[in-house]
MDTraj code that builds the backbone (N, CA, C; nanometers):
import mdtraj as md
import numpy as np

residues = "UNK UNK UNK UNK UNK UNK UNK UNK UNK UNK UNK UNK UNK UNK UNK UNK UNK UNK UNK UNK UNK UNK UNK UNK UNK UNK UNK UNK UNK UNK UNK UNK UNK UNK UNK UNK UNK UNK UNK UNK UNK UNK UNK UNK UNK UNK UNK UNK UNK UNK UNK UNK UNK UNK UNK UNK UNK UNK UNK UNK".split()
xyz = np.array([
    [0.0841, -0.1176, 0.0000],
    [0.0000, 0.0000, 0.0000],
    [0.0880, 0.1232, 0.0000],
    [0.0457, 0.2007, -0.0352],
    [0.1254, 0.3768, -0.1077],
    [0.0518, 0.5126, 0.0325],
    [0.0434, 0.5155, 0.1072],
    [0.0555, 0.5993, 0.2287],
    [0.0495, 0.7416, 0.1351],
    [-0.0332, 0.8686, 0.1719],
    [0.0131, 1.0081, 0.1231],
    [-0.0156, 1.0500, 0.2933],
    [0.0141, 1.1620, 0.2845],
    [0.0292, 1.2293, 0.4274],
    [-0.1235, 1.2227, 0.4554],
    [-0.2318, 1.2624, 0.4563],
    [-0.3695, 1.2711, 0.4687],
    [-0.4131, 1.1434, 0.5170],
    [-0.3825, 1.0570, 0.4526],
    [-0.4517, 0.9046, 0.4683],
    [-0.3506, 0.8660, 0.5827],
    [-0.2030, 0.8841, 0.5812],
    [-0.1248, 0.8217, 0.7156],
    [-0.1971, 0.9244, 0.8266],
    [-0.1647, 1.0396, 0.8228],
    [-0.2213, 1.1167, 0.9398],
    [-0.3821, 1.0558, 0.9654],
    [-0.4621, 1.0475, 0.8939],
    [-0.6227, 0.9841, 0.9770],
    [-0.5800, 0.8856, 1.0076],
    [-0.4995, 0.8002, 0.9725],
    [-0.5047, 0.6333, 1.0380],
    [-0.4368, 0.6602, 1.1330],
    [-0.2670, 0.7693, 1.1887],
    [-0.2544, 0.7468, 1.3032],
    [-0.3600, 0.8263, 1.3927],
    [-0.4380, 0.8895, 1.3774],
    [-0.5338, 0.9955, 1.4413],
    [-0.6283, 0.8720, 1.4720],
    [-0.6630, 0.8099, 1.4093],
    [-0.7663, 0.6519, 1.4635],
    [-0.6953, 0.6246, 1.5210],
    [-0.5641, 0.5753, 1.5169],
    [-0.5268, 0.4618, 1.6153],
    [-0.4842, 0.5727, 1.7830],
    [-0.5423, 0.6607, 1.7455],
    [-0.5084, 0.7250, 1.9078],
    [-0.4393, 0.8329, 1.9482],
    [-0.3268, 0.8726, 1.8180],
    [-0.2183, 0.9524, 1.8400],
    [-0.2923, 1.0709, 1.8339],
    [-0.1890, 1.1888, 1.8414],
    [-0.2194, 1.2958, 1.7909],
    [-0.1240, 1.4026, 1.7640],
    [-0.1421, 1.5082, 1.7785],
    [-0.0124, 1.6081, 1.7070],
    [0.0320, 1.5654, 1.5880],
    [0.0012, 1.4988, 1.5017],
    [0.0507, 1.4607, 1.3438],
    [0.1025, 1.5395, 1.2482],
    [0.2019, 1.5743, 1.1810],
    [0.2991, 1.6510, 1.1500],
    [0.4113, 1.5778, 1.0655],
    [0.4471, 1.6284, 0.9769],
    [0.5861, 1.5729, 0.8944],
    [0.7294, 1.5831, 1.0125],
    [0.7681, 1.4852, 0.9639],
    [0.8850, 1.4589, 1.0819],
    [1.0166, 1.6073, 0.9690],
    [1.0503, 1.6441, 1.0743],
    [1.1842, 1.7579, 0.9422],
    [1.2973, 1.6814, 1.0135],
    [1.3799, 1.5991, 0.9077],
    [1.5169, 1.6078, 0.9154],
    [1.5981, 1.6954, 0.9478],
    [1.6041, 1.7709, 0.9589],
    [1.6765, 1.9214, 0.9541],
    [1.6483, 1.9681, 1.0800],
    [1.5485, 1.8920, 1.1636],
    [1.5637, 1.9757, 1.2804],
    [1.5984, 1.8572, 1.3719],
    [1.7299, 1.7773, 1.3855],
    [1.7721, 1.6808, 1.4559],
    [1.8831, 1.6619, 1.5026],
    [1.8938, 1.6091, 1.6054],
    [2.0764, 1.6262, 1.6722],
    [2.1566, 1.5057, 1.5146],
    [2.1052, 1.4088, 1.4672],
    [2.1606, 1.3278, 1.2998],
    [2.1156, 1.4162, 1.1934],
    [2.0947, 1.5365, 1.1979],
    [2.1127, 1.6056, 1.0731],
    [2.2016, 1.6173, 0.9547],
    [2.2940, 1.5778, 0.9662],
    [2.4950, 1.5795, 0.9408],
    [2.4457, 1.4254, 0.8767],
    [2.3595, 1.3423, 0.9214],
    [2.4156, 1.1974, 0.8627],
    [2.2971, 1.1576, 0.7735],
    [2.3720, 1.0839, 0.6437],
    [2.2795, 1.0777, 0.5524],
    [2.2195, 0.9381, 0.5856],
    [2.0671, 0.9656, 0.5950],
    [1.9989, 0.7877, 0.6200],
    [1.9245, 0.8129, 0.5672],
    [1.8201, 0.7091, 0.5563],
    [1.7393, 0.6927, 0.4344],
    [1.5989, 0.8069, 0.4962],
    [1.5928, 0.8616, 0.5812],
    [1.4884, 0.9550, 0.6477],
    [1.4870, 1.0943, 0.5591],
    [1.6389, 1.1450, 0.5051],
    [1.6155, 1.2737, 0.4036],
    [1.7080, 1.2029, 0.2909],
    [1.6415, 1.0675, 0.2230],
    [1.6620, 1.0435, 0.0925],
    [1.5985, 1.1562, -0.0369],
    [1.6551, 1.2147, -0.0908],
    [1.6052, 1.2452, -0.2118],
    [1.6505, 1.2441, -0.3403],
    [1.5534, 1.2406, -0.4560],
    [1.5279, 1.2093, -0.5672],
    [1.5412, 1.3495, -0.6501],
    [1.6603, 1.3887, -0.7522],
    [1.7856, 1.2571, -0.7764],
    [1.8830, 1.2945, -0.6196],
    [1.9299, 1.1751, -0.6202],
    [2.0308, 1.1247, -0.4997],
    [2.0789, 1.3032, -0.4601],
    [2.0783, 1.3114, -0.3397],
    [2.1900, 1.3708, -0.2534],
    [2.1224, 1.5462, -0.2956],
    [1.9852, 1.5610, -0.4050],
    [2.0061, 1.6637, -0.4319],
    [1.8900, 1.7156, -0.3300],
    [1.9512, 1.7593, -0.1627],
    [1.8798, 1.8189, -0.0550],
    [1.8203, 1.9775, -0.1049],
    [1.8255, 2.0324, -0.2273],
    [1.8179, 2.1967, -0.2458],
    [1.7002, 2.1656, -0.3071],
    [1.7054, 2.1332, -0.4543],
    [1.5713, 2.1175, -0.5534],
    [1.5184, 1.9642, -0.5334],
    [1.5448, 1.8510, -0.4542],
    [1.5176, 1.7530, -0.5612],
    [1.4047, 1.6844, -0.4204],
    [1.3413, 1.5910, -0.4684],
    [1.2184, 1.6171, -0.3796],
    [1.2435, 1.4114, -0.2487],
    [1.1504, 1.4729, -0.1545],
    [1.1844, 1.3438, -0.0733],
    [1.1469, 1.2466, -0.1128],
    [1.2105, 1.1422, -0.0973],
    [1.1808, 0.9723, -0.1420],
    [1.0599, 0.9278, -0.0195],
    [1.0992, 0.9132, 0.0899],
    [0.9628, 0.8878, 0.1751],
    [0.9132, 1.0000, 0.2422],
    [0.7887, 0.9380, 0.2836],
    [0.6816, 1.0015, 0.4131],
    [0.7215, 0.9890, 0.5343],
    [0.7809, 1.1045, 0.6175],
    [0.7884, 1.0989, 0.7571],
    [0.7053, 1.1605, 0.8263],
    [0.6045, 1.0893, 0.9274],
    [0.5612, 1.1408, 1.0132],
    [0.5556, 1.1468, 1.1693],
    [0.5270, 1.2425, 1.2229],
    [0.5574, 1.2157, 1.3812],
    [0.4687, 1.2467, 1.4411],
    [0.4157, 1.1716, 1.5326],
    [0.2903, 1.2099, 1.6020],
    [0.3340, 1.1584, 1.7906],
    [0.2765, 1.2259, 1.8316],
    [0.1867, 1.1908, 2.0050],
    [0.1211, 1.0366, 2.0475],
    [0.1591, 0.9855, 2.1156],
    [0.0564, 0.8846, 2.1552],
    [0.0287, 0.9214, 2.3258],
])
top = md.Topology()
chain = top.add_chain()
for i, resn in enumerate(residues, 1):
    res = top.add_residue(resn, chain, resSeq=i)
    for name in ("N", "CA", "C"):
        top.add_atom(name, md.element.get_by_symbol(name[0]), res)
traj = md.Trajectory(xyz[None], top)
């Protein structure tokens, strides 16, 4: 199944959580290290090139 932000945010909002929000790489003490959390498409290009996954962070 293919997740967009709308449909992950109501399902974690059902399952209980809340505060739902895109997770930002950029605001993390591993900012400096490349993992697959700020993959983007084409490779490595963090300025124009757009994210490979959906991060979200929520409350339980």
């Amino acid at each position: 199944m293919i997740f967009d932000a709308p449909l992950l945010s109501g399902l974690l909002l059902q399952a209980g959580f809340s505060d739902v929000h895109r997770w930002d790489w950029q605001n993390t003490e591993h900012a400096d290290v490349d993992d697959y959390s700020q993959a983007h498409l084409p490779h490595m290009d963090k300025e124009s090139g757009r994210l490979m996954s959906l991060n979200l962070e929520a409350v339980k």
